[in-house]
C-alpha positions in Angstrom: 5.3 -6.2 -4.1 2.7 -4.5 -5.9 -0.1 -2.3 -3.9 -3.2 -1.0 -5.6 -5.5 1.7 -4.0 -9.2 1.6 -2.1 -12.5 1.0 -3.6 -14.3 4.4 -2.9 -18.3 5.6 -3.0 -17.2 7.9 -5.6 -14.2 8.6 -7.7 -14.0 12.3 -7.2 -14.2 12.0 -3.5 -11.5 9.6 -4.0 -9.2 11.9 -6.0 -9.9 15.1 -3.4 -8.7 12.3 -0.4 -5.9 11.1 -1.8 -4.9 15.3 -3.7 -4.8 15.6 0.5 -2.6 12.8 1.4 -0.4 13.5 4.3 2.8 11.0 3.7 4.5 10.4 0.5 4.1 7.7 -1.3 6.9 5.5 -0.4 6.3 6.2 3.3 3.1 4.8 2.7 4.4 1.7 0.9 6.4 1.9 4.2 3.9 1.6 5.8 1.8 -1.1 3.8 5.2 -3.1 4.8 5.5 -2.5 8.9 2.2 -3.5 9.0 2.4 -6.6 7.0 5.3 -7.7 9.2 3.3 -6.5 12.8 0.2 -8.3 12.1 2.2 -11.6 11.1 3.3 -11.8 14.6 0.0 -10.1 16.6 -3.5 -9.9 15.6 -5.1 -6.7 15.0 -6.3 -4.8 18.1 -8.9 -3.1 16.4 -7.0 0.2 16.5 -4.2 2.2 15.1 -2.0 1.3 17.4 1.2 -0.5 14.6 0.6 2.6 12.4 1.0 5.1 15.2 3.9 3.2 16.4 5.5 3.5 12.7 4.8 7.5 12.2 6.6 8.1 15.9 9.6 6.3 14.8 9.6 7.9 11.5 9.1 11.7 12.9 5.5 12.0 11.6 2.8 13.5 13.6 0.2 11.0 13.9 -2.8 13.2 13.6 -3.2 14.0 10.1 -2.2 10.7 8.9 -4.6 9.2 11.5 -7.3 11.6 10.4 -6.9 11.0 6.5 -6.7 7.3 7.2 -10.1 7.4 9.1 -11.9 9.3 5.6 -10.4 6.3 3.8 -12.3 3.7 5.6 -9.8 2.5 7.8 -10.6 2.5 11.4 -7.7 -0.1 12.5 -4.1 -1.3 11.6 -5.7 -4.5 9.4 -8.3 -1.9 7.9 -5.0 -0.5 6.5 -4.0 -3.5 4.8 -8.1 -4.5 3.9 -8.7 -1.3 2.1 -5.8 0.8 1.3 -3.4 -1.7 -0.1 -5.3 -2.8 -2.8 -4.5 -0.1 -5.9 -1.1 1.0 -4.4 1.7 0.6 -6.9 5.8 1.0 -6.1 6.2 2.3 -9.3 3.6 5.4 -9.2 4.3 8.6 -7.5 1.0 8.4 -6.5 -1.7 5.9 -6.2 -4.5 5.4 -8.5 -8.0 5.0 -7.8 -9.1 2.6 -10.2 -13.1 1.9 -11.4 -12.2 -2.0 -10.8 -11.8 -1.6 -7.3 -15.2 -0.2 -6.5 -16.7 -2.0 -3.9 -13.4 -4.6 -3.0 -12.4 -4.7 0.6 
């Protein structure tokens, strides 16, 4: 599956969020994927709740992903999947923000 990254106000404030990204990049495909299969079976509570549930079981301290999630625009578990999984790719070690995506959601 191919991911693609966020649409962002700017490109630089992009590049500074993601140059502080708290979870490596397959983690975060991880991620993309636990969420995917969560919010097949239950609908979004409007919270992090899935994504929380995913860092516990991986070892991850919730806050700093939580926090760096929240300056990417994404407030809840289907945010996630809305705006982050749009530039992601399996074959980068690291996502791209890409001119194209400005302003997708």
């Amino acid at each position: 599956m191919r991911h693609t990254f966020i649409a962002m106000d700017s490109i630089e404030a992009g590049a500074a969020t993601l140059l502080a990204m708290p979870l490596a990049n397959a983690t975060v495909l991880e991620l993309f994927e636990h969420l995917e299969d969560c919010l097949a079976i239950t609908d979004c509570k409007h919270g992090l709740h899935h994504t929380e549930a995913f860092l516990v079981i991986q070892g991850l301290p919730p806050a700093p992903v939580v926090k760096w999630l929240r300056a990417l625009g994404a407030e809840c578990d289907c945010a996630i999947l809305h705006k982050l999984d749009l530039g992601w790719s399996a074959e980068d070690e690291a996502p791209r923000v890409s001119c194209s995506a400005r302003g997708a959601v």
